[in-house]
MISE-355731 format. One record per residue (C-alpha): x, y, z; residue in one letter. Coordinates in steps of 0.1 Angstrom, whole numbers, plus 2048, in hexadecimal, padded with zeros to 3 digits. Example, Ala and Ser with C-alpha at 12.3 -4.5 7.8 and 13.67 -1.06 7.14 Angstrom:
BEGIN
   xx   yy   zz  type
  87B  7D3  84E     A
  889  7F5  847     S
***
This chain:
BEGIN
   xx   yy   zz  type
  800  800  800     X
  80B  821  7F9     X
  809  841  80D     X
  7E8  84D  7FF     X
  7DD  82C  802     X
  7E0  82D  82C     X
  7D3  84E  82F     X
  7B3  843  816     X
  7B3  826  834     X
  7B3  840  851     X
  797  853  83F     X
  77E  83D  83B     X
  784  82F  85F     X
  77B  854  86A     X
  75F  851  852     X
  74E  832  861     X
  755  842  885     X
  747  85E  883     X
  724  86F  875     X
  718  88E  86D     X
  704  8A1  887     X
  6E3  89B  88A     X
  6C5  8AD  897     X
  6AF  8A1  8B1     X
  691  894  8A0     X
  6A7  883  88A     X
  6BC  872  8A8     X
  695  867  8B4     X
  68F  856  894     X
  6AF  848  896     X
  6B1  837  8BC     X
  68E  827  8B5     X
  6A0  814  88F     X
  6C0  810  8A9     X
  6B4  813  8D2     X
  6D9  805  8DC     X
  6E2  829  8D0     X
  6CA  835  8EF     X
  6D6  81F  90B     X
  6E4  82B  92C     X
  701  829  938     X
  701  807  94C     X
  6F0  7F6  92D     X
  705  803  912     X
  721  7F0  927     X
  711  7D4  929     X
  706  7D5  905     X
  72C  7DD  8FC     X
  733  7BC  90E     X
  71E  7A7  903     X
  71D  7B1  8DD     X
  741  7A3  8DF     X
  730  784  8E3     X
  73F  766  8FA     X
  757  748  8F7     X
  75B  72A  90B     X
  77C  721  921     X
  780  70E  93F     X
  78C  71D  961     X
  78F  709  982     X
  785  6E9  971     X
  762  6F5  963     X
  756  701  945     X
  74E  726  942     X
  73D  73C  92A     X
  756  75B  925     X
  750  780  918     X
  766  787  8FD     X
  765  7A8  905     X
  77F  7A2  927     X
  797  790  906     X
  79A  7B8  8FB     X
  793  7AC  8D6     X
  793  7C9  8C5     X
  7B5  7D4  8D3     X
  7C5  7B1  8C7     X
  7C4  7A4  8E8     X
  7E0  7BC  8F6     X
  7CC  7C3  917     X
  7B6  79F  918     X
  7AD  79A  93B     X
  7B8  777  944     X
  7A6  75E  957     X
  790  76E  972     X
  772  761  95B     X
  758  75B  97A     X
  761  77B  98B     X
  75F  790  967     X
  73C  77B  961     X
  72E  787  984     X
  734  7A9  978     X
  71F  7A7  95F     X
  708  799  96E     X
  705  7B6  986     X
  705  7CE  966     X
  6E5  7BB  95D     X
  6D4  7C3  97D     X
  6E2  7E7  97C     X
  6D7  7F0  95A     X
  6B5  7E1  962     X
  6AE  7F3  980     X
  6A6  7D2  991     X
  6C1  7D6  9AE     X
  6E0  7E4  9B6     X
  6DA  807  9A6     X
  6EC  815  9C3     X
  708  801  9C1     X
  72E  808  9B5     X
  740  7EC  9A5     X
  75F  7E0  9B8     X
  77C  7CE  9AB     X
  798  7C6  9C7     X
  7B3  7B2  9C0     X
  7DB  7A9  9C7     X
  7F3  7B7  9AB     X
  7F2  7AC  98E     X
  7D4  799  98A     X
  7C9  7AA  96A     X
  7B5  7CB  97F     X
  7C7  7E4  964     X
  7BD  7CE  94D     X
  79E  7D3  952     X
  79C  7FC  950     X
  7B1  7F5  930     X
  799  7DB  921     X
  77C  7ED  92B     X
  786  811  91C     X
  792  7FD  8FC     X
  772  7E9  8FC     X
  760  807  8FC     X
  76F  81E  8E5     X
  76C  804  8C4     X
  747  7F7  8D1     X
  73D  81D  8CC     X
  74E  81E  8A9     X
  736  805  89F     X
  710  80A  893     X
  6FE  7F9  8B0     X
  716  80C  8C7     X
  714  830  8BE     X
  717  849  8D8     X
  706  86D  8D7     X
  706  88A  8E8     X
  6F9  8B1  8E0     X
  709  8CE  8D8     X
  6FC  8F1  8D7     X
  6FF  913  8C2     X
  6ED  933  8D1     X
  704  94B  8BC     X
  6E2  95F  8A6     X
  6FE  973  898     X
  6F5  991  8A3     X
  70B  9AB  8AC     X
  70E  9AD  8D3     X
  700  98B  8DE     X
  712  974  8F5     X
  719  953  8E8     X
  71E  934  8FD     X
  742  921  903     X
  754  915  91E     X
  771  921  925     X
  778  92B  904     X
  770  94A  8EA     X
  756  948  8CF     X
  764  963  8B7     X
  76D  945  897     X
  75A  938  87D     X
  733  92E  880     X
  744  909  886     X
  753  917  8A4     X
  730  91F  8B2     X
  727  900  8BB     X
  730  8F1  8DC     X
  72A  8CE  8E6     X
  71E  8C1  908     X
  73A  8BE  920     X
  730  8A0  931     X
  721  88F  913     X
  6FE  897  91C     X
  6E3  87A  90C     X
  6D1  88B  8F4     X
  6AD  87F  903     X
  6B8  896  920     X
  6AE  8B3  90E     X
  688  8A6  90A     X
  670  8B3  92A     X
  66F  895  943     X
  64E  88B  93A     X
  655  88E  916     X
  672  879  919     X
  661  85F  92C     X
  641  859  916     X
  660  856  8FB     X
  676  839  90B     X
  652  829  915     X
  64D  82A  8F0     X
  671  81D  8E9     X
  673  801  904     X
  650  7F4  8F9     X
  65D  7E8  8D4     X
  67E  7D9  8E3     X
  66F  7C4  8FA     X
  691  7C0  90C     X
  695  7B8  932     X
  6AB  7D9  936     X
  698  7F3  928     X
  6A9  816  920     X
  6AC  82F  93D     X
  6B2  854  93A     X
  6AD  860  959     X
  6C3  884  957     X
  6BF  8A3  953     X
  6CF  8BA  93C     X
  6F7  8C1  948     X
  6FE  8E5  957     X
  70A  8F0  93A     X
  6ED  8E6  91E     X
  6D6  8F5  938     X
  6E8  913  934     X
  6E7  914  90D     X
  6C0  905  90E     X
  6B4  923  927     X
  6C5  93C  912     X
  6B3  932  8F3     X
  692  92C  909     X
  693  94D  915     X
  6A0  960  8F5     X
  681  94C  8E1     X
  668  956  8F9     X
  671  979  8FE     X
  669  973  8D8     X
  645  96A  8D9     X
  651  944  8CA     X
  634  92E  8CE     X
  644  90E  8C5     X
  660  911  8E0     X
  66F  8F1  8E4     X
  673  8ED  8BD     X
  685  90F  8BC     X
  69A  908  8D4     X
  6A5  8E8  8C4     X
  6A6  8F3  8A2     X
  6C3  8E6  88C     X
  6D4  907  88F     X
  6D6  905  8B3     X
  6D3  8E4  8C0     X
  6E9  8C3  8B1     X
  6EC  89B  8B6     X
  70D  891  8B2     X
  720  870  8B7     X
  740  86A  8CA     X
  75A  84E  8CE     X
  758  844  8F0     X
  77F  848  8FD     X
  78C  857  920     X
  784  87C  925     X
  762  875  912     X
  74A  85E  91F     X
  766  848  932     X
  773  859  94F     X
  796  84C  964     X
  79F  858  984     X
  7C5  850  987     X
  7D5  84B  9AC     X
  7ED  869  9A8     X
  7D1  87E  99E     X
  7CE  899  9B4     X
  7B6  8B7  9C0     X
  798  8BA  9D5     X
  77B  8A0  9D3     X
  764  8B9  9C1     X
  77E  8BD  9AD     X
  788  89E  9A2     X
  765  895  99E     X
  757  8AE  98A     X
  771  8CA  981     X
  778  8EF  98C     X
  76C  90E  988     X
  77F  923  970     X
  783  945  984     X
  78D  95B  96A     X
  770  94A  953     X
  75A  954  96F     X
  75F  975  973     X
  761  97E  94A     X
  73B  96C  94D     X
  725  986  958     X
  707  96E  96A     X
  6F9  985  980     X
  70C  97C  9A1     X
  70A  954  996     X
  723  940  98A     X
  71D  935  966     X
  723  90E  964     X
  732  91A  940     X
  750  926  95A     X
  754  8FE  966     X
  770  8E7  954     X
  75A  8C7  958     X
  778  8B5  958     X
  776  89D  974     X
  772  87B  975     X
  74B  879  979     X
  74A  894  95A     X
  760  87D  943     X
  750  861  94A     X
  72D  86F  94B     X
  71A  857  933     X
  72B  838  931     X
  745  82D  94D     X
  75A  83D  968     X
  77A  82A  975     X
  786  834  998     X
  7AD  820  997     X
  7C2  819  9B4     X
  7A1  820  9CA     X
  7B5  821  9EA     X
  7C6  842  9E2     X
  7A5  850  9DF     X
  791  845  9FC     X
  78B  86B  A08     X
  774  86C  9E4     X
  764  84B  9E9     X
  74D  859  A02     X
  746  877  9EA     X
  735  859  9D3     X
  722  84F  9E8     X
  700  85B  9DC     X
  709  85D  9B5     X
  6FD  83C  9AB     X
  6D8  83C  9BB     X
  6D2  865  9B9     X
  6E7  866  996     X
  6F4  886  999     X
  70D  8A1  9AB     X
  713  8C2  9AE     X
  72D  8E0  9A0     X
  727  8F3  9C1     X
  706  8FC  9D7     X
  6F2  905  9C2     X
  6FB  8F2  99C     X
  6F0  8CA  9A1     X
  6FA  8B8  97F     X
  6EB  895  97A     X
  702  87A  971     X
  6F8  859  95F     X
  718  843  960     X
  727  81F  96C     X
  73D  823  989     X
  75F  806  98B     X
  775  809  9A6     X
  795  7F7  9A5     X
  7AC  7F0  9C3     X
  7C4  7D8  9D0     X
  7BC  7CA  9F1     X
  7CB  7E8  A0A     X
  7AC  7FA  A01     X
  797  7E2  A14     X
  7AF  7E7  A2D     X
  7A8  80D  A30     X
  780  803  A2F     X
  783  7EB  A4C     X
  798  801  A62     X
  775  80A  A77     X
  763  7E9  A74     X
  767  7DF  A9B     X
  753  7FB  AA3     X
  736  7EA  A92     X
  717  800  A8A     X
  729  820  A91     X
  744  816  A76     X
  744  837  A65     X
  74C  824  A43     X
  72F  80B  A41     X
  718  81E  A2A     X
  738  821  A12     X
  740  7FF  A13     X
  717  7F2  A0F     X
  71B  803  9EE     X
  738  7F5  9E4     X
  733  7D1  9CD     X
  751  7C1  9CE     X
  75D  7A8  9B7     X
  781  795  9C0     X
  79E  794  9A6     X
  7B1  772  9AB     X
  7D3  769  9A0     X
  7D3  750  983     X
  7CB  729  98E     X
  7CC  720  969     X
  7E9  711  95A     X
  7E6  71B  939     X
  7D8  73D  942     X
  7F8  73F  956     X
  80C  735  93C     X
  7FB  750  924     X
  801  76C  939     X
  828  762  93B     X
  82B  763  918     X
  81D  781  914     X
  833  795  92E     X
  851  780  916     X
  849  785  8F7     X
  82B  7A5  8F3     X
  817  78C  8E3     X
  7F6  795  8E9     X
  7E5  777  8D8     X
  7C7  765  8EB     X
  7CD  73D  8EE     X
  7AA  737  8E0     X
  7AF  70D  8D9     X
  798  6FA  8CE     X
  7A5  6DB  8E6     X
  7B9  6D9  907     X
  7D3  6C6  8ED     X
  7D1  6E4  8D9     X
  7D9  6F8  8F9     X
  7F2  6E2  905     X
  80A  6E5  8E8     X
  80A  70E  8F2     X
  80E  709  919     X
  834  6ED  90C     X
  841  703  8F1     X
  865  717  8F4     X
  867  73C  8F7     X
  87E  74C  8E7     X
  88A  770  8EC     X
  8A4  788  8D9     X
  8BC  798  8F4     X
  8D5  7B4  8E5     X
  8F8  7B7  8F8     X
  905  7D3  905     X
  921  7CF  8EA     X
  903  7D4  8CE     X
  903  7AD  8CA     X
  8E1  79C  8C7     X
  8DF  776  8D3     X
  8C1  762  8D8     X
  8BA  754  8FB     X
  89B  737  8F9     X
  883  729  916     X
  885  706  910     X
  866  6F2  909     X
  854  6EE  92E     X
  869  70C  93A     X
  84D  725  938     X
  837  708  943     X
  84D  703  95E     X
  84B  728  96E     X
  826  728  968     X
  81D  706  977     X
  82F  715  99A     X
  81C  733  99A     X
  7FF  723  99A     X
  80A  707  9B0     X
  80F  724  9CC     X
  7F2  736  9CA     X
  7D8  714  9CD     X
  7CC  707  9F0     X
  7DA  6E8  9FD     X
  7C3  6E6  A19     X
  7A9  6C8  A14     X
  7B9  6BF  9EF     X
  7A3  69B  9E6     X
  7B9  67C  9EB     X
  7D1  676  9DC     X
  7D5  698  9C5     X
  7F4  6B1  9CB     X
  7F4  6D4  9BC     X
  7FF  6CA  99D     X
  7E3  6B1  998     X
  7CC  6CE  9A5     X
  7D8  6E8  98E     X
  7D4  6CD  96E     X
  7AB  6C4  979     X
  7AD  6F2  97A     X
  7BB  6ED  958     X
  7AD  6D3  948     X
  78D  6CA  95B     X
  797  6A7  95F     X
  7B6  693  96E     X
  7C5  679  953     X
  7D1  65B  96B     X
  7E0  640  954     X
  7C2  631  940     X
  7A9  643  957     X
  799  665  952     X
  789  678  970     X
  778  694  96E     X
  775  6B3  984     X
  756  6AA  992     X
  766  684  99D     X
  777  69A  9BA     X
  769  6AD  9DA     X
  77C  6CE  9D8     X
  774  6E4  9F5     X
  75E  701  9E6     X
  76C  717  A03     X
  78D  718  9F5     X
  7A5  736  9F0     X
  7B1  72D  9D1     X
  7C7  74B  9BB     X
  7C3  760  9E0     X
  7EB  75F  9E2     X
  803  755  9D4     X
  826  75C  9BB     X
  81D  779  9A2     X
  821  77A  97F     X
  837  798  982     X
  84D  786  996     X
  84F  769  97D     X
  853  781  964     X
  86F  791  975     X
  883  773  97B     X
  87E  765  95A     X
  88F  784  94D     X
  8A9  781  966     X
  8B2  762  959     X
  8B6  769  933     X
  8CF  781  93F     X
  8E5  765  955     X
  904  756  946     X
  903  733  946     X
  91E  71A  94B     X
  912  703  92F     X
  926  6F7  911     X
  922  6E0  8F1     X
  939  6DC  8D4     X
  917  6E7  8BC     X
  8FC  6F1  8CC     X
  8F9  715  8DF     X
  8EC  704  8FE     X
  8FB  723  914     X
  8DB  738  905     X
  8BE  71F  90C     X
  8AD  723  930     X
  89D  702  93D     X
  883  6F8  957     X
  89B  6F3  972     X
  8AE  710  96A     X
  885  726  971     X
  87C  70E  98E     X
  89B  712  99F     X
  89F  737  99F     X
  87B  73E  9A1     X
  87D  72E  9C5     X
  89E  73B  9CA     X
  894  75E  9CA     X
  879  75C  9DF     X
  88F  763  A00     X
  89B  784  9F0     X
  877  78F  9E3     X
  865  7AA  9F8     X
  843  7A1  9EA     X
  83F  783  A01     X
  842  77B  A24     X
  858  767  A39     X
  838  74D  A39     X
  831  74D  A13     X
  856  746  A0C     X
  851  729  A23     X
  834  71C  A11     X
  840  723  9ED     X
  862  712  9F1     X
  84D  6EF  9F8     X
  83B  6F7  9DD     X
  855  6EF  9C2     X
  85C  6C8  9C5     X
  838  6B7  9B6     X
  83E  6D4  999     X
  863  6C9  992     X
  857  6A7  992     X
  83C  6AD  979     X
  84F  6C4  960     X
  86E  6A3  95D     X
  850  691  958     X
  844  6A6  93A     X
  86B  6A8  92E     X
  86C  682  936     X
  84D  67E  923     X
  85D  691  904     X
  87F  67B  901     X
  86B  65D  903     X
  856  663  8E7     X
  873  672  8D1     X
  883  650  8D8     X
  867  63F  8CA     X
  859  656  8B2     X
  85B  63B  896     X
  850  61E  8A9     X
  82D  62F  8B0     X
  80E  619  8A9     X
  7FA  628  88C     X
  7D3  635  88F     X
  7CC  61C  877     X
  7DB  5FA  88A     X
  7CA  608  8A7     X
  7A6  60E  893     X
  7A8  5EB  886     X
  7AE  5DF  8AF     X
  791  5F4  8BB     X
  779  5E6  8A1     X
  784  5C3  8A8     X
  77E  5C8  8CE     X
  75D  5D6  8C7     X
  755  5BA  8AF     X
  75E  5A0  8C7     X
  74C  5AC  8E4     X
  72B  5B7  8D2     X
  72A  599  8BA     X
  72A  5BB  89B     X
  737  5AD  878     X
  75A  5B5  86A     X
  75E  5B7  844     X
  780  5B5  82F     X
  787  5CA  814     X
  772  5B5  7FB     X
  751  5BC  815     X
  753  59A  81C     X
  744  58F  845     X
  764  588  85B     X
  76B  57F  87F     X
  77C  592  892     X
  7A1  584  898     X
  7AF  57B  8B9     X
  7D2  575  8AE     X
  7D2  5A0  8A3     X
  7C2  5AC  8C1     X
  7DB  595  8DB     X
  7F7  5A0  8C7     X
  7F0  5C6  8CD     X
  7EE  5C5  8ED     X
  80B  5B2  8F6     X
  81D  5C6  8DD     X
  810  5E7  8E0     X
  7FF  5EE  8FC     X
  818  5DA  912     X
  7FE  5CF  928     X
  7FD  5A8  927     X
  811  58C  922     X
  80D  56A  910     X
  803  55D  934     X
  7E3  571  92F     X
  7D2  55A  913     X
  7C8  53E  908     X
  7DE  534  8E6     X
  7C9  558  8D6     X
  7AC  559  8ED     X
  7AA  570  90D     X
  7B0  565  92E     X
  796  57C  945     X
  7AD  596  94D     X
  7B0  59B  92C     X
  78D  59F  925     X
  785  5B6  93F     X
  79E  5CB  933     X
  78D  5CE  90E     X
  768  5CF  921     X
  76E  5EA  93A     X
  78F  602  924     X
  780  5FD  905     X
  75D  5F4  8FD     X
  754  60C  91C     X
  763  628  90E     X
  752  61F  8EE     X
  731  61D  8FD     X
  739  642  90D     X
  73F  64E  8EA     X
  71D  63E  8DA     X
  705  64A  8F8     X
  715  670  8F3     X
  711  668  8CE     X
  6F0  660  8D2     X
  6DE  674  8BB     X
  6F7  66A  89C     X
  6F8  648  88C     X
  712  63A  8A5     X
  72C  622  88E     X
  752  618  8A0     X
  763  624  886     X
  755  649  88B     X
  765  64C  8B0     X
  785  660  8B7     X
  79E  648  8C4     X
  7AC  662  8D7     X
  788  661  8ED     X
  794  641  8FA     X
  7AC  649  914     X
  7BF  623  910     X
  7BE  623  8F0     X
  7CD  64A  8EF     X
  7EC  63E  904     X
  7F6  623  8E7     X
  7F5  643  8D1     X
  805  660  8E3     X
  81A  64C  8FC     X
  836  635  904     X
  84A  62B  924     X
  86D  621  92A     X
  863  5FF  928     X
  85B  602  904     X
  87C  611  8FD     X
  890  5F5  911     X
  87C  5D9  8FD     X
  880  5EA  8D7     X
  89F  5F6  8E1     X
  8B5  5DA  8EE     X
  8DA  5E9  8EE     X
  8CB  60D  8F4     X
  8E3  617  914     X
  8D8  63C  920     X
  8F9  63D  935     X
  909  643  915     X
  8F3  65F  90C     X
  90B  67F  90F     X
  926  673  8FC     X
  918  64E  8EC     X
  933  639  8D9     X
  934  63E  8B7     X
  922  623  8A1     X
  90B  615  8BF     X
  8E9  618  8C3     X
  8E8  634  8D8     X
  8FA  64C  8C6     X
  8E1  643  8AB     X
  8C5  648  8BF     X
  8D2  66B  8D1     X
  8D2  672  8AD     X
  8B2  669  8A4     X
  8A1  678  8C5     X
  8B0  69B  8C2     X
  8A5  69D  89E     X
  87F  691  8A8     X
  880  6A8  8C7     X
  887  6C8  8AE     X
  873  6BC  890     X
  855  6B1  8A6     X
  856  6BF  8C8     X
  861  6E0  8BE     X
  880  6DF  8D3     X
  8A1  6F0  8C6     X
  8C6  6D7  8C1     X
  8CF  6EE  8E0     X
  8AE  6E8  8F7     X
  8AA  6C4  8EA     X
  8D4  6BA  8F4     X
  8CB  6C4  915     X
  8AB  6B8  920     X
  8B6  697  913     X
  8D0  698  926     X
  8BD  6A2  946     X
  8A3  684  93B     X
  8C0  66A  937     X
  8D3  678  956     X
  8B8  669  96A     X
  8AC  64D  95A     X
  8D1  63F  95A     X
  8CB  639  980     X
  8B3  61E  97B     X
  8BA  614  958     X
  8C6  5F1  966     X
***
């Protein structure tokens, strides 16, 4: 694309934004073809949310229905909210009630949470959200702006702050807090209007305008009412909201208009930061009769900005004084300039906090009903920001604070998901000489890091038998426990509801900052080839991850403690995963194909149910016994000759095909139910015995195709044996097939072999 070309881009994206001014008749004609146009401010956010529509993920074990909203889609993803699903879903759930009047109309949304559990995020995702859903046809935002210049010599004209003295484009000044344009309709007017409206919706949150005009508009609509009926003007209202005088006009929402953010080192006094100031120079060029003119305000506080749509109050705990100010804005819906000027206010109120300020609301709570906070905190909905108890979620966010990557793991299976939670990282690191080099997370590195952050922040107290926290943070995962052939499910275990799960626990930031600790360290590490100085592995992250937690100020002498004990059950699991890796590398080739293991599931299913077989000419066969032993000696490793009869099954054989196979076959036909059920039609991968012949192997296997194999040799095997063959073989698979670099793959061999050697014999 050329030049031209971009800027022919950036013009019509201006031209689908924004319209051309309206009048107001025209706007009425419009809201009742589009009423989203109309809502108020707690349903247009809700509508922005859920015209985003929702996806489906699975936190803690369970299914969910997400928002894609919190997955900040239109911005790529860069400020996705991660995880937190129930807690995001509960807030719009509240929203609902809110926007329908039905409860909690005095209420302002809390969200409380440690650091770094996605809270600025959220103000992120939510301004973002925002500002593209009011780009968009159904999410058009309005507002009015006013011209009472007639052009006559001598007549004041109507600013704020400002001159009027340019061209007739000049004239026209728009509402400073984004009044709705039904405001300017007489209350009963307006309401026979929205009872018109709501009636041909039919939706269970009807439109609400319940404010007035803003100080300022009522300043331009009096002049005009007064100037037309010093003039004898019988149709009043229509003169004073001629086209020449009175215009609809859309706006991107965006912070400053229709999104107000109160920042914690934002200063001045409450009014102040609520509202704005009065301009005293402003006020004393306006001659109002010994008033002040609200054209003399700067309407630039937080509740001005954010008048309409949404107003964010961040780090809440530096501005507790204010809190109390808010008290009465949600249910009265409005505030005042001073005294005597009230402005009504239709907006969402968010706080967002970490935990100290519930410190600073509790600091009167033993003096029970003379707590001079309780009405504060009975208006206060809070909702709880957890850390992460998600793996891959976990593993997501790392990568992101690595790489800028900003993509949302959207798979369409946990398998899917699993092959982004293993895979290297790799980052670009530039000397101070000017030299660039490469530094790469090994595969299960990243995994690694993640896996103990979420290991520390899950409660151990009444874990089900048998489970650790490994086990528990794989059902969080997952939603099921894969035990050999067995799959259980999350529901197969009592987990204590009352938990404190993601309460505590290692941050992300700290993760992040030892991870880039690390590609920083010099490592003693040689090979003749490979660059195995620049590759980071597991137990290069575990270690100094636990390490560092005696020199961290972020937790106490106690989490230290309880962190450090932490480590082992993840260790073990992440060798197993590496384990798991060089095992199948080793026997990459030898792996059963889908079709020998199709043509054993169908002659399973034919012997048990007595179902016909047919050969390639269609002719009726029995199913053969000789095939079906031979597998599973040979395959499955899970019987030996001992365990028939010449071909024929002894009954531990038979159980094993009634209650592994034909069981998980019957599963698959009664979820099926509806479809003509036929064997050949089931994914192998559904039965969990016959996945293992597929997708794994144990040393067992390797010893028995593998006679001379000697993993003792494996650092430096002999020339011309079968080691140094396989080595050979292995490292290639482990790059070509397990993404693994020569580098990562020498050494996490070599980690694998180290301690298999032990009890090779």
């Amino acid at each position: 694309m050329t030049g031209n070309d971009y800027v022919t881009e950036a013009d019509r994206t201006l031209e689908e934004t924004y319209e051309e001014p309206m009048g107001l008749a025209a706007y009425v004609d419009r809201i009742f073809e589009n009423p989203t146009i109309a809502s108020h401010a707690s349903k247009y956010l809700l509508e922005a949310i859920e015209a985003a529509g929702t996806r489906t993920v699975v936190e803690e074990g369970e299914e969910k229905e997400r928002y894609r909203f919190f997955d900040d889609p239109h911005n790529d993803g860069e400020h996705a909210i991660l995880g937190n699903t129930e807690v995001l879903n509960r807030f719009v759930d509240d929203l609902r009630s809110i926007a329908a009047g039905r409860a909690k109309d005095e209420k302002i949304i809390w969200f409380e949470g440690p650091t770094a559990t996605g809270k600025s995020e959220l103000k992120r995702c939510l301004v973002n959200g925002l500002r593209e859903y009011s780009k968009t046809p159904e999410g058009r935002r309005y507002t009015v702006e006013w011209n009472v210049v007639s052009g006559e010599a001598g007549d004041r004209g109507l600013s704020y702050g400002g001159d009027t003295a340019a061209g007739d484009e000049q004239y026209w000044y728009e509402s400073p807090v984004q009044a709705h344009p039904l405001s300017v309709f007489p209350e009963e007017i307006r309401a026979d209007l929205l009872a018109d409206l709501n009636e041909r919706i039919e939706d269970h949150v009807p439109i609400r305008v319940d404010t007035a005009l803003d100080p300022f508009s009522r300043e331009a609509y009096d002049y005009l009412e007064e100037r037309y009926r010093r003039a004898g003007e019988d149709a009043l209202f229509s003169a004073i909201t001629d086209d020449d005088h009175l215009r609809v006009k859309n706006y991107v929402v965006d912070v400053g208009q229709g999104v107000g953010v109160l920042h914690s080192e934002d200063e001045g006094q409450p009014k102040e930061r609520l509202v704005g100031s009065w301009m005293h120079g402003m006020v004393q060029e306006l001659d109002s009769r010994g008033r002040k003119n609200p054209q003399a305000f700067s309407y630039d506080g937080v509740l001005s900005q954010g008048n309409g749509v949404l107003t964010i109050v961040e780090d809440a705990a530096q501005h507790a004084d204010l809190l109390q100010k808010l008290l009465n804005v949600p249910d009265e819906q409005s505030v005042k300039l001073d005294k005597g000027i009230g402005m009504d206010v239709d907006t969402q109120m968010v706080i967002i906090s970490n935990p100290d300020l519930e410190a600073q609301l509790n600091q009167h709570a033993d003096r029970n009903g003379m707590d001079p906070l309780k009405a504060l905190k009975r208006r206060l909905d809070k909702h709880q920001f957890g850390y992460l108890t998600n793996l891959s979620l976990e593993c997501e966010l790392i990568h992101r604070e690595l790489t800028n990557e900003t993509e949302i793991w959207d798979a369409e299976s946990y398998d899917e998901l699993e092959d982004r939670i293993r895979e290297p990282v790799t980052v670009t690191l530039r000397d101070q000489d000017g030299q660039t080099r490469t530094e790469e997370f090994a595969p299960h590195a990243i995994e690694a890091a993640a896996l103990y952050a979420v290991a520390t922040r899950l409660d151990e107290e009444n874990l089900p038998n048998g489970l650790d926290l490994v086990d528990k943070a794989l059902i969080y995962d997952q939603g099921y426990l894969q035990e050999g052939d067995t799959r259980r499910e999350k529901d197969d275990f009592e987990f204590d509801d009352d938990n404190h799960d993601g309460e505590h626990g290692i941050p992300v930031t700290y993760t992040r900052d030892t991870l880039a600790e690390l590609v920083q360290t010099e490592r003693d590490r040689h090979h003749p080839e490979f660059p195995v100085e620049n590759v980071v592995m597991p137990r290069d992250v575990l270690n100094t991850m636990a390490e560092g937690l005696s020199d961290a100020p972020v937790f106490s002498t106690g989490e230290r403690s309880e962190f450090e004990n932490r480590i082992v059950p993840v260790k073990n699991y992440i060798f197993d995963r590496q384990e798991s890796d060089v095992i199948e590398a080793i026997m990459f080739e030898k792996r059963v194909d889908e079709e020998t293991v199709a043509e054993y599931v169908e002659q399973v299913y034919a012997w048990e149910t007595d179902e016909p077989l047919h050969n390639d000419r269609g002719e009726r066969v029995e199913p053969d016994p000789l095939k079906m032993k031979l597998f599973e000696i040979e395959h499955l490793g899970r019987f030996s000759e001992a365990e028939y009869e010449g071909n024929l099954p002894r009954e531990s054989v038979r159980n094993f095909r009634r209650e592994k196979v034909i069981t998980s076959l019957n599963r698959h036909a009664w979820e099926h139910r509806d479809e003509d059920f036929a064997v050949e039609d089931v994914d192998l991968t559904a039965i969990p015995v016959i996945n293992s012949v597929l997708e794994s192997h144990d040393w067992e296997d390797v010893r028995r195709t593998f006679e001379d194999f000697d993993p003792r040799q494996w650092d430096d095997p002999p020339s011309g044996t079968e080691t140094a063959a396989i080595k050979a073989q292995t490292i290639e698979t482990m790059v070509d097939q397990f993404a693994y670099s020569p580098a990562s793959a020498e050494l996490t061999s070599r980690h694998v072999m180290g301690q298999v050697s032990y009890r090779w014999d």
